[in-house]
mmCIF file of the N, C-alpha and C atoms, coordinates in Angstrom:
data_MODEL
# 
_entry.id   MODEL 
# 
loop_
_atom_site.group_PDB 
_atom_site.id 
_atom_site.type_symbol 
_atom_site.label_atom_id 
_atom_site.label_alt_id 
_atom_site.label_comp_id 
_atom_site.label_asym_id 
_atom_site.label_entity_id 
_atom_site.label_seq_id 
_atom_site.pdbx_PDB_ins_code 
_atom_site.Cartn_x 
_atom_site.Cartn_y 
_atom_site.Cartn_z 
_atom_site.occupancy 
_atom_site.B_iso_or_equiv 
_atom_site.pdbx_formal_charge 
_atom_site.auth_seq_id 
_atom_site.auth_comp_id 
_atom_site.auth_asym_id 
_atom_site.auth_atom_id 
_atom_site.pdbx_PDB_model_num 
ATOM 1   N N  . UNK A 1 1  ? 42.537 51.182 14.842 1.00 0.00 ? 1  UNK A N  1 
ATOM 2   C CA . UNK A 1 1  ? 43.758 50.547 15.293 1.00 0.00 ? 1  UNK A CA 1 
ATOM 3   C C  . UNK A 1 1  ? 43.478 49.132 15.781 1.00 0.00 ? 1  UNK A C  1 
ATOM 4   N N  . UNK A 1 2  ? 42.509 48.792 16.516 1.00 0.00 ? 2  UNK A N  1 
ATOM 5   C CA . UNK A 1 2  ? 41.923 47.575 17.172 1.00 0.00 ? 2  UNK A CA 1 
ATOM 6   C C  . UNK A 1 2  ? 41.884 46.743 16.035 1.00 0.00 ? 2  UNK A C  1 
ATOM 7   N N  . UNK A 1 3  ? 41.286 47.072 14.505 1.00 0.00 ? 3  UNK A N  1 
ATOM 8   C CA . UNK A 1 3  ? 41.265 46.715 13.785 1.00 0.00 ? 3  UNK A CA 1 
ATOM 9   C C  . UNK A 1 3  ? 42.411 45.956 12.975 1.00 0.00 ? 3  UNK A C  1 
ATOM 10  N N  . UNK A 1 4  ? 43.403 46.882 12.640 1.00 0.00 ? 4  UNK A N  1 
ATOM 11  C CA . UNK A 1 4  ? 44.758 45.888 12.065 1.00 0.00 ? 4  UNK A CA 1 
ATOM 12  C C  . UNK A 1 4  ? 45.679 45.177 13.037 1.00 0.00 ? 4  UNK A C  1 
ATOM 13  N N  . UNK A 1 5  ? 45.208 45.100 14.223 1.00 0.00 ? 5  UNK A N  1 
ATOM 14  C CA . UNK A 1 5  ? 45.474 44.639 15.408 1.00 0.00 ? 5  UNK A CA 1 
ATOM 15  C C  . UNK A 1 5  ? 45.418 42.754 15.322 1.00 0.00 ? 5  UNK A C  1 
ATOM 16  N N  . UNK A 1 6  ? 43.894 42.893 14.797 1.00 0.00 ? 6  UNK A N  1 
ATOM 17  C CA . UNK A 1 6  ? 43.081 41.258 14.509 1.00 0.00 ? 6  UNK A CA 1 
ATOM 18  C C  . UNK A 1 6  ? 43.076 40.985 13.297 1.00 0.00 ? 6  UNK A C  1 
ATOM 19  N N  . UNK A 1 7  ? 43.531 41.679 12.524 1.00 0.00 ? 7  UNK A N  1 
ATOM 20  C CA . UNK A 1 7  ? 43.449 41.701 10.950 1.00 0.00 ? 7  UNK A CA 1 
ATOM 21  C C  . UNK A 1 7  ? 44.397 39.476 10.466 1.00 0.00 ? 7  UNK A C  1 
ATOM 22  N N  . UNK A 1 8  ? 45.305 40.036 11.580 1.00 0.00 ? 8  UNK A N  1 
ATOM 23  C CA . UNK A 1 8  ? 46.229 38.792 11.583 1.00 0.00 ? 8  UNK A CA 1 
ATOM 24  C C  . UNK A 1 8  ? 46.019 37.493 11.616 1.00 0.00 ? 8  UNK A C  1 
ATOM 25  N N  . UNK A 1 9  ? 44.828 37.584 12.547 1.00 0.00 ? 9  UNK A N  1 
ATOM 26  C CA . UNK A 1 9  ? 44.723 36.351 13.438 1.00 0.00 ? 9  UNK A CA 1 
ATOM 27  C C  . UNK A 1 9  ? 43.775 35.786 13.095 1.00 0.00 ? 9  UNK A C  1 
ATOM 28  N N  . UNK A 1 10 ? 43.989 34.154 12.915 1.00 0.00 ? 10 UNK A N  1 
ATOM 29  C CA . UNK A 1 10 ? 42.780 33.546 12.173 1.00 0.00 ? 10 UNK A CA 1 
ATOM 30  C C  . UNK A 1 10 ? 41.483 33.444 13.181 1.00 0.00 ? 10 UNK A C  1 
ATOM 31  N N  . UNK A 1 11 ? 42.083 33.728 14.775 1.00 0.00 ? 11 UNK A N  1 
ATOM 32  C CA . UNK A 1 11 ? 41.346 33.307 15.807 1.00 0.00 ? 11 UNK A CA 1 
ATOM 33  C C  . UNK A 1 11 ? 40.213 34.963 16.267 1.00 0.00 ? 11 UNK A C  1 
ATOM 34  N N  . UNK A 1 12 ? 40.761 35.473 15.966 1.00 0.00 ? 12 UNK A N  1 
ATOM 35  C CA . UNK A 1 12 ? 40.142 37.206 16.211 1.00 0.00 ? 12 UNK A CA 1 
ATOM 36  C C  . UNK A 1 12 ? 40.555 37.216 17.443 1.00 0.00 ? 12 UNK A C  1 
ATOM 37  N N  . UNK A 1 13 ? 41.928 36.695 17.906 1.00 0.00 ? 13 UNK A N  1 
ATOM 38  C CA . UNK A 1 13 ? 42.227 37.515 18.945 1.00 0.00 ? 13 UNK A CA 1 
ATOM 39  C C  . UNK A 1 13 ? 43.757 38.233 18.695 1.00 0.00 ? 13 UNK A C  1 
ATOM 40  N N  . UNK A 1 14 ? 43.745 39.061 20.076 1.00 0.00 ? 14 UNK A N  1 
ATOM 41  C CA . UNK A 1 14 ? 45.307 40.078 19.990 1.00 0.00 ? 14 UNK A CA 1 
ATOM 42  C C  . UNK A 1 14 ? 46.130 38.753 20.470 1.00 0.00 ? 14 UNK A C  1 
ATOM 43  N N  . UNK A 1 15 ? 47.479 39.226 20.399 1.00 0.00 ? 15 UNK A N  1 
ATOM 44  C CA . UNK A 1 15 ? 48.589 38.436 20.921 1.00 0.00 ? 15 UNK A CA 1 
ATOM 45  C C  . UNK A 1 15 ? 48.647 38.329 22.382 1.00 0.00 ? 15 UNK A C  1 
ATOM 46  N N  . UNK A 1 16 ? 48.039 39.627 22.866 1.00 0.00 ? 16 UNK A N  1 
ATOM 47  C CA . UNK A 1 16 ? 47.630 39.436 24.381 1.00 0.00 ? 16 UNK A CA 1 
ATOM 48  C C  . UNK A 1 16 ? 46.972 38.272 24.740 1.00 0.00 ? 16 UNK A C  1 
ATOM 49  N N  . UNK A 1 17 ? 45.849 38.492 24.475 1.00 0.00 ? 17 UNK A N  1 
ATOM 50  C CA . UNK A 1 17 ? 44.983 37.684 24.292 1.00 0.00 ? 17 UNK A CA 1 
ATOM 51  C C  . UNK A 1 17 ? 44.550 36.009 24.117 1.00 0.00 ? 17 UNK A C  1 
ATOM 52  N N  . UNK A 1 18 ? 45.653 35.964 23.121 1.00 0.00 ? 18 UNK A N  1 
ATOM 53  C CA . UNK A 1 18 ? 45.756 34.359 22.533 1.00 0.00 ? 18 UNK A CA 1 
ATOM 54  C C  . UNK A 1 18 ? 46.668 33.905 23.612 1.00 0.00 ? 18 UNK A C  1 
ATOM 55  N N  . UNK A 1 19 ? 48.083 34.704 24.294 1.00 0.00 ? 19 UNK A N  1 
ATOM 56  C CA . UNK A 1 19 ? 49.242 34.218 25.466 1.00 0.00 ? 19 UNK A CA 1 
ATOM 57  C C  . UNK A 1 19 ? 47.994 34.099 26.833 1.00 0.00 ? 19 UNK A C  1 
ATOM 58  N N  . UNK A 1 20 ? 47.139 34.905 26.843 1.00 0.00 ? 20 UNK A N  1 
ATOM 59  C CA . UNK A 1 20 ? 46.427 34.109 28.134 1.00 0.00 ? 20 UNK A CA 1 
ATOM 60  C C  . UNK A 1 20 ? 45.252 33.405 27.995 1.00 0.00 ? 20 UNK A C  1 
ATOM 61  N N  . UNK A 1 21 ? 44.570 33.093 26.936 1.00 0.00 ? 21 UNK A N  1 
ATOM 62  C CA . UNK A 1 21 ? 44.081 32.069 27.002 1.00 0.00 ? 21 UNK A CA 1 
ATOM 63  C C  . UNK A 1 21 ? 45.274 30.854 26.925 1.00 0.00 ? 21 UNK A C  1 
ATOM 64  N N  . UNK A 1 22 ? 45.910 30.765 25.956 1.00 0.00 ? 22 UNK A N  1 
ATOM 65  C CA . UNK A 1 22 ? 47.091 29.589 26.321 1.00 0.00 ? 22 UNK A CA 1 
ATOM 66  C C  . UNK A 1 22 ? 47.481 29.767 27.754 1.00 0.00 ? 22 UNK A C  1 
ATOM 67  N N  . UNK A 1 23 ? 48.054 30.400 28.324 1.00 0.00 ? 23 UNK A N  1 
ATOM 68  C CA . UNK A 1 23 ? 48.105 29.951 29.859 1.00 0.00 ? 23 UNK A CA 1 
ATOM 69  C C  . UNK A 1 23 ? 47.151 29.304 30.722 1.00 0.00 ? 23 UNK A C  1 
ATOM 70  N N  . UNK A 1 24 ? 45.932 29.583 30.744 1.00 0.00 ? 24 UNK A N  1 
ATOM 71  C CA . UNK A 1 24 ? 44.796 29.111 31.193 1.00 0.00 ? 24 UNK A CA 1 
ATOM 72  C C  . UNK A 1 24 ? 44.524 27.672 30.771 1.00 0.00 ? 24 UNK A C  1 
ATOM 73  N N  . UNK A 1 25 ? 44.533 27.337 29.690 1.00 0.00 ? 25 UNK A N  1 
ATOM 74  C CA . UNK A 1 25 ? 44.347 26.269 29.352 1.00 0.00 ? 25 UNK A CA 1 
ATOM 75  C C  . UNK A 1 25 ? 45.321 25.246 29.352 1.00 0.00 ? 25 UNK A C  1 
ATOM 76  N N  . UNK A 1 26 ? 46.433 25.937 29.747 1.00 0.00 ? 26 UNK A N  1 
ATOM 77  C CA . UNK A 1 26 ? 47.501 24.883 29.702 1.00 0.00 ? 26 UNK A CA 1 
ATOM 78  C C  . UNK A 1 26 ? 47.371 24.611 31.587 1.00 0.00 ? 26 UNK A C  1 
ATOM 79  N N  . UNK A 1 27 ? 46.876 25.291 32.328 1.00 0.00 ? 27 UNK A N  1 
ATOM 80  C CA . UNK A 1 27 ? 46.739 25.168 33.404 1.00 0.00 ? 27 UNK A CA 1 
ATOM 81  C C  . UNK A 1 27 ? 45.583 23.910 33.449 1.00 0.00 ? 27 UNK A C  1 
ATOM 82  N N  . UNK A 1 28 ? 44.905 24.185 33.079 1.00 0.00 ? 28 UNK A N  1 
ATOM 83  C CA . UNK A 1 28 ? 43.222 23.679 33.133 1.00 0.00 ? 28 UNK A CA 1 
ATOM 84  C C  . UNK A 1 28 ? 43.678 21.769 32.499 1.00 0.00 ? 28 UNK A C  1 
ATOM 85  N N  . UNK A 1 29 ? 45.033 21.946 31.438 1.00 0.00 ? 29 UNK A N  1 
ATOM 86  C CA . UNK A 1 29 ? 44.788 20.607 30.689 1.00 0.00 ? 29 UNK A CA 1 
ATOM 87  C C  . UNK A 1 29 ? 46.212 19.516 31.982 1.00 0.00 ? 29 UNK A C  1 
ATOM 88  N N  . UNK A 1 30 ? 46.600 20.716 32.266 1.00 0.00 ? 30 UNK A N  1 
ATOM 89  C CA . UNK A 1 30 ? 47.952 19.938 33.392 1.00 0.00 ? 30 UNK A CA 1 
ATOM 90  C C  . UNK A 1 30 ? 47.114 20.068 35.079 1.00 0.00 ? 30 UNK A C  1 
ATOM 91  N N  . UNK A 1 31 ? 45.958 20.614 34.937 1.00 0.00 ? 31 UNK A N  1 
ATOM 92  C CA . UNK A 1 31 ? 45.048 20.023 36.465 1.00 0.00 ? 31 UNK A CA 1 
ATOM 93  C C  . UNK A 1 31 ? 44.552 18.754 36.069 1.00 0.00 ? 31 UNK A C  1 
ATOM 94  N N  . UNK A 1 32 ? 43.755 19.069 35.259 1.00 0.00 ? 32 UNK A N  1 
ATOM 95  C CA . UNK A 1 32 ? 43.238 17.347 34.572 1.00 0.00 ? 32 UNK A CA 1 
ATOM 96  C C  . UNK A 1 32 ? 44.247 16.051 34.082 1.00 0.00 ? 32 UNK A C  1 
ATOM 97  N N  . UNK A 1 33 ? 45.076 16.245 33.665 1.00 0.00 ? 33 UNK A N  1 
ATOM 98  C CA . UNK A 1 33 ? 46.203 15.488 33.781 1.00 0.00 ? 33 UNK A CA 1 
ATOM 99  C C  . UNK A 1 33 ? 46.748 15.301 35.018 1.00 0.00 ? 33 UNK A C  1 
ATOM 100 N N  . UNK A 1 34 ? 47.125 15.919 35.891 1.00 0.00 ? 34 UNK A N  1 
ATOM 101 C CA . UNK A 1 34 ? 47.227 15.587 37.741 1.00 0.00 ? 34 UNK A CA 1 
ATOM 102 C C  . UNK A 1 34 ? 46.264 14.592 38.118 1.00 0.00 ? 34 UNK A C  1 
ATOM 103 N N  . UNK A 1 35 ? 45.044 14.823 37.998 1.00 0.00 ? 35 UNK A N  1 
ATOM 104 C CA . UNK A 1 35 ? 43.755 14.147 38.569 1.00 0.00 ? 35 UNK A CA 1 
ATOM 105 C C  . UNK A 1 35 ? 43.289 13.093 37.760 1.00 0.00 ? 35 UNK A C  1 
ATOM 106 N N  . UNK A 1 36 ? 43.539 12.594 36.329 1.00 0.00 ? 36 UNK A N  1 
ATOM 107 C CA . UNK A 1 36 ? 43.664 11.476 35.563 1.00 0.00 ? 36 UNK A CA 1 
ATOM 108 C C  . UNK A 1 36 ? 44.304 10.591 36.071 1.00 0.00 ? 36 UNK A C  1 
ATOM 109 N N  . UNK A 1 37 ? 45.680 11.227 36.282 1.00 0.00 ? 37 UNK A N  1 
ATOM 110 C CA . UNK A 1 37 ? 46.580 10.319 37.189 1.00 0.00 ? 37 UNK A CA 1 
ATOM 111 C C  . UNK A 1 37 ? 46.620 9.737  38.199 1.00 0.00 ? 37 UNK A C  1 
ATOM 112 N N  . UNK A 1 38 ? 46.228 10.534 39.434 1.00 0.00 ? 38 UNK A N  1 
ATOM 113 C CA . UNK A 1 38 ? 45.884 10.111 40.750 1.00 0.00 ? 38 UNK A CA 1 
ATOM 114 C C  . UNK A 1 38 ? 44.767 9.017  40.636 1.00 0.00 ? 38 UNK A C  1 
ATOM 115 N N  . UNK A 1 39 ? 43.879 9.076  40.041 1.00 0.00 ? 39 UNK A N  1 
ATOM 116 C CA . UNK A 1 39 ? 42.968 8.355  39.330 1.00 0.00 ? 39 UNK A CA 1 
ATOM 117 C C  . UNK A 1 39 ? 43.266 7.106  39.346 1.00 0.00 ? 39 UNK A C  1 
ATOM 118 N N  . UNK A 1 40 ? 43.928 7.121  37.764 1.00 0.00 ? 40 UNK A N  1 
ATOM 119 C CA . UNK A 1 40 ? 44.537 6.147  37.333 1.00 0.00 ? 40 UNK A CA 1 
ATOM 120 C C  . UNK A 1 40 ? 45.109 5.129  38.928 1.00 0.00 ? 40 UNK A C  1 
ATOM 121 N N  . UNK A 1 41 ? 45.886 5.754  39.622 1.00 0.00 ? 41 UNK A N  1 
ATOM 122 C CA . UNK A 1 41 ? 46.644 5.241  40.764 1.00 0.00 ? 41 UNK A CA 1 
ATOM 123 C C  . UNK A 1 41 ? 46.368 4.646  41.315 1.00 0.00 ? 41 UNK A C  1 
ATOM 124 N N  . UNK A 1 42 ? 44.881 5.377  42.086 1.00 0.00 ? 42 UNK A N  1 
ATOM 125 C CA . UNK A 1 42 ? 44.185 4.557  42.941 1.00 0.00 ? 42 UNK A CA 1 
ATOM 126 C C  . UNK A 1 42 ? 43.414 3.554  42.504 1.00 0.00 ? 42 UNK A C  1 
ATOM 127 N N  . UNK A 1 43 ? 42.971 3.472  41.347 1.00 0.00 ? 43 UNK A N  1 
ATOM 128 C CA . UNK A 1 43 ? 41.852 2.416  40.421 1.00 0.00 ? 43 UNK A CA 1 
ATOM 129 C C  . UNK A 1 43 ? 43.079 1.082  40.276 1.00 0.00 ? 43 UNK A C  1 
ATOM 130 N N  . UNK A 1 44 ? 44.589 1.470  40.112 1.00 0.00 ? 44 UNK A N  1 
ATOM 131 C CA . UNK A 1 44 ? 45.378 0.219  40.057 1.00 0.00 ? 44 UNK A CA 1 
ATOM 132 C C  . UNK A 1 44 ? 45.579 -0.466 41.742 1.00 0.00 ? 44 UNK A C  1 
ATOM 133 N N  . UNK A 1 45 ? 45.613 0.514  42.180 1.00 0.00 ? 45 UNK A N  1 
ATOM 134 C CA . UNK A 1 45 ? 45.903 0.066  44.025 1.00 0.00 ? 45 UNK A CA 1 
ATOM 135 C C  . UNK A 1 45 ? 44.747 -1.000 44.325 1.00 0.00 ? 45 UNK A C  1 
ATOM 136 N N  . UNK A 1 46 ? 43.641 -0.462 44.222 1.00 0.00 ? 46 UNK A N  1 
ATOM 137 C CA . UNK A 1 46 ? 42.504 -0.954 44.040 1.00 0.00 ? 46 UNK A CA 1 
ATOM 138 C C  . UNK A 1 46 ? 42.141 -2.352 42.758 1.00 0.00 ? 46 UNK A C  1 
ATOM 139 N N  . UNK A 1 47 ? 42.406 -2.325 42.420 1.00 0.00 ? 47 UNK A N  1 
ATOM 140 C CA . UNK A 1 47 ? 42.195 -3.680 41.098 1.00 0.00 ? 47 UNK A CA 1 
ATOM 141 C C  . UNK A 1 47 ? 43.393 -3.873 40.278 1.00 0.00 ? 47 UNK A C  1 
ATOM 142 N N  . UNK A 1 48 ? 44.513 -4.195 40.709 1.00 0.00 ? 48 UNK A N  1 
ATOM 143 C CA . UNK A 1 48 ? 45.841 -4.005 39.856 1.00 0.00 ? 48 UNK A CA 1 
ATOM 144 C C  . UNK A 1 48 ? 45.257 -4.973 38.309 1.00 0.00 ? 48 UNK A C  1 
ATOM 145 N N  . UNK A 1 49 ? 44.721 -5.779 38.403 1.00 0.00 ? 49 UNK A N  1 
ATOM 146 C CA . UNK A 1 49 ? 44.355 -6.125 37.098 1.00 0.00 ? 49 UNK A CA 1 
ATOM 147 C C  . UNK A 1 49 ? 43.642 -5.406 36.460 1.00 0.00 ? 49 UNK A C  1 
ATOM 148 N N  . UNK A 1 50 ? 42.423 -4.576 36.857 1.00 0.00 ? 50 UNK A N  1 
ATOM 149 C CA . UNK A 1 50 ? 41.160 -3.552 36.232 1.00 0.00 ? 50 UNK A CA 1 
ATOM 150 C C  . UNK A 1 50 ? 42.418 -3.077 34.877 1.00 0.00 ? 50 UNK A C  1 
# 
């Protein structure tokens, strides 16, 4: 059963599976995007020309 389960998926994972790695990573790419930003912020506060 596990078997025609993954049969689908180019990735070898379940649908479970693939919905939480996408959550995770969409977490992981919108923390790093937060902290790019703040970044960004302070590097202009700091050197508005840089």
């Amino acid at each position: 059963m596990a078997e025609s389960e993954r049969s689908g998926s180019l990735s070898g994972l379940t649908e479970r599976e693939a919905q939480e790695f996408h959550k995770y990573f969409m977490q992981g790419f919108l923390y790093f995007l937060v902290l790019t930003l703040i970044a960004h912020t302070l590097v202009w506060f700091w050197r508005p020309w840089f």
